[in-house]
Residue, then its C-alpha position, 0 to 999 in steps of 0.5 A: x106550899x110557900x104560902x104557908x110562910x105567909x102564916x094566917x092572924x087575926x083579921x084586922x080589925x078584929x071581926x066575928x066570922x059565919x061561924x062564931x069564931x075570930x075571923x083570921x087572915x091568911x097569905x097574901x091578905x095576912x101581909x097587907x094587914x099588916x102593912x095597914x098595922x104597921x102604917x095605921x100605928x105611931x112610933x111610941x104609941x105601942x108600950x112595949x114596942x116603942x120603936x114599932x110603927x111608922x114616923x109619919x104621925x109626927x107630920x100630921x100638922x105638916x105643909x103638904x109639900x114635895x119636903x113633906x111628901x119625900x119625908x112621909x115616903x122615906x118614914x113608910x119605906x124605912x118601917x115596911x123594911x124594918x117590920x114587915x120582913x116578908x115583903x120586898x118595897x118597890x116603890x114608894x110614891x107620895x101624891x097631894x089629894x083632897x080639894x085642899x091639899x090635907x090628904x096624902x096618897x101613900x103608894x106602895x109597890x111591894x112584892x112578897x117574897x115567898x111568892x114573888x107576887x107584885x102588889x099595890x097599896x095606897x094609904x090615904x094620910x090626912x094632914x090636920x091643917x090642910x094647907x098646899x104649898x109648892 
């Protein structure tokens, strides 16, 4: 019953399900579509939607750091909370990756809210220069 709040969308991508028809996600796999969206999308990037997004982008060029990974996780907490009203964030924790340094391990602990159901996500954020420090 309570998911049905969840609601159902298109499947992200876009795909063409057995029968012809747009493939649709529902529930639970309706939210962390929309997560990856929200997380996959650059502020300003959506025309009409200036503000819809996640500031992340702007350090793309960024030193993989601790300064860099506590800004990226603030940046994903603050446009989960902001665009994504059915899910409650738990925890967001940044680690360095790749053999040097250009990838960030985005981890979020969120719960749904009408389920209560805990999941984990991990959004790999690849850094364009790659350089590790500190």
């Amino acid at each position: 019953m309570f998911k049905v709040f969840l609601g159902k969308g298109w499947q992200f991508p876009v795909a063409v399900d057995e029968g012809g028809a747009l493939a649709v996600a529902e529930y639970e796999e309706s939210v962390r579509e929309s997560i990856w969206v929200i997380l996959g999308t650059a502020k300003g990037e959506r025309v009409m939607r200036p503000d819809f997004g996640c500031g992340i982008y702007d350090m793309v060029f960024g030193v993989n750091s601790s300064t860099t990974a506590a800004e990226a996780a603030e940046e994903v907490r603050d446009a989960l909370v902001s665009f994504e009203p059915r899910i409650d964030v738990l925890g967001v924790e940044v680690e360095p990756g790749g053999d040097s340094g250009e990838v960030l391990y985005i981890s979020i602990d969120y719960q749904v809210r009408a389920t209560n159901t805990v999941f984990n996500l991990v959004y790999p954020f690849y850094l364009e220069g790659g350089a590790a420090t500190a």
